[in-house]
N, C-alpha and C positions, 0 to 999 in steps of 0.2 A: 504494500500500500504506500503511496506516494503522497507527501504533503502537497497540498496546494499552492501554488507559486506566489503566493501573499506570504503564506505560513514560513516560508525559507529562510526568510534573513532571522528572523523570529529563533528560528531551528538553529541556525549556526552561532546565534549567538550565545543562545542555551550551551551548547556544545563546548565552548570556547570558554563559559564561566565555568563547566563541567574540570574541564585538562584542568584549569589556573587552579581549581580547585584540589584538585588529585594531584597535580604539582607541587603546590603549598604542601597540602598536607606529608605528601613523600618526602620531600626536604625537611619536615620539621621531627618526622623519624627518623631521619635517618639524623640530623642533628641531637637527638633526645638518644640514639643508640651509642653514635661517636663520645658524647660525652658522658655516659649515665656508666659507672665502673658498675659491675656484674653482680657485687653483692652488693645493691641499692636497688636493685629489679623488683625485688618482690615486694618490697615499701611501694614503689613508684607504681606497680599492677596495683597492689590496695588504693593507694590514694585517686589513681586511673578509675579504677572501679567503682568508689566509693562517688566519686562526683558525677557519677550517670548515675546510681542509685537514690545519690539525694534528690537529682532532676526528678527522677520516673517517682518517686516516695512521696516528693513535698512539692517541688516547684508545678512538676503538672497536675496534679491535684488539686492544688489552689487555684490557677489559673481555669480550669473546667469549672470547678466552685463558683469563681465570680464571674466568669461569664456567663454561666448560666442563670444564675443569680439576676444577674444586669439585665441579659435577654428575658426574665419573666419581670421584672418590677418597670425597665424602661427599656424594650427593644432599639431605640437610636443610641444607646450609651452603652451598648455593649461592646463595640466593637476600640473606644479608648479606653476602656476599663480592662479587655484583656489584656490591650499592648502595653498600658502604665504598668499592669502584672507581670508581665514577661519582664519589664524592664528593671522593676523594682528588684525582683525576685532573682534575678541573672546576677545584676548591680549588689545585693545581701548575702548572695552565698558565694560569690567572689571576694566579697569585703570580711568576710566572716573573720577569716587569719588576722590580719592586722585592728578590726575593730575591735576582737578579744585580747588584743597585745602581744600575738602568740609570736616567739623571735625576738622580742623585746630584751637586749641583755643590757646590765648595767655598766659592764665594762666600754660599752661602743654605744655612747647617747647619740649617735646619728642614725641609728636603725629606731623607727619606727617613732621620729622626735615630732608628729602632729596631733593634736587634736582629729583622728579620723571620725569620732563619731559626729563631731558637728559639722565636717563635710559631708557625709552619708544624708544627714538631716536638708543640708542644701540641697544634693543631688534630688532627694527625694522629693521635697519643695518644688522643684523644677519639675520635674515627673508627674507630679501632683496638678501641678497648674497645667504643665502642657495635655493632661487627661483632662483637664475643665475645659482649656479651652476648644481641645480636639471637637467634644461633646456638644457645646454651644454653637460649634459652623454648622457641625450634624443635623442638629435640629433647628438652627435658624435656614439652614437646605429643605430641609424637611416641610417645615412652615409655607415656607417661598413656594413650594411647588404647590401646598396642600393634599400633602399626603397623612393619612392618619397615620397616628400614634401607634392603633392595632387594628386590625380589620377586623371586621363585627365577623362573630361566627355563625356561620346558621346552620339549621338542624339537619343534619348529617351532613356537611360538609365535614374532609378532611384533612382540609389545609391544602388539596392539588388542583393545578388547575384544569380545564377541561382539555381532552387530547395531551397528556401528560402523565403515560399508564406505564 
């Protein structure tokens, strides 16, 4: 089956984020191999492991939570309310190490010499707002066009449209 000749550049460019992508990633094994001495492997699989089980345990979990969430209380606000979550959530369990101090030695005061939790608090602030504001174009869109908030349901309708089986 052949794409359509609209679809192509489309295609190649897909393709071409694909390599850069499989590229990056080879080179930064193959850096993580060069430098990682053999008995630090097994730490480094734990700690590998460990941060796709916090994603799949806590960050996705929350983030289905308030979307779905958002999509039943205000369907126009779910869509900045998941991405502030991705953002926040990505942004707290990368910060996690240096906002509990962890590295922190008293011999070398230039590891770890900020106040990180009231940048986390900025960060957040900004994520925050930019989820308000995201929210507000949404539904002053929304508005502009006069489209409802939710569509009235009627009796045995089930949400598809017609010729759509």
């Amino acid at each position: 089956m052949t794409a359509p000749p609209a679809a192509r550049p489309l295609m190649i460019g897909r393709g071409m984020l694909v390599a850069a992508g499989v590229a990056a990633g080879a080179w930064g094994a193959w850096l993580l191999y060069d430098a990682t001495p053999w008995d630090r492997w097994p730490n480094l699989l734990v700690w590998l492991a460990g941060g796709v089980l916090l994603h799949d345990a806590v960050l996705a979990p929350v983030v289905l939570v308030l979307g779905w969430s958002a999509a039943c209380v205000v369907p126009w606000f779910r869509g900045p309310v998941v991405v502030g979550a991705v953002l926040l959530g990505a942004l707290t369990l990368v910060a996690v190490p240096v906002l509990g101090g962890w590295g922190r030695r008293p011999d070398n005061p230039t590891l770890l010499d900020r106040d990180y939790t009231a940048g986390w608090f900025v960060v957040a602030g900004g994520i925050l707002v930019g989820v308000l504001v995201a929210a507000a174009v949404v539904r002053s869109r929304m508005t502009e066009i006069g489209a409802p908030e939710r569509a009235p349901a009627e009796d045995g309708d089930d949400g598809e449209r017609p010729g759509r089986r």
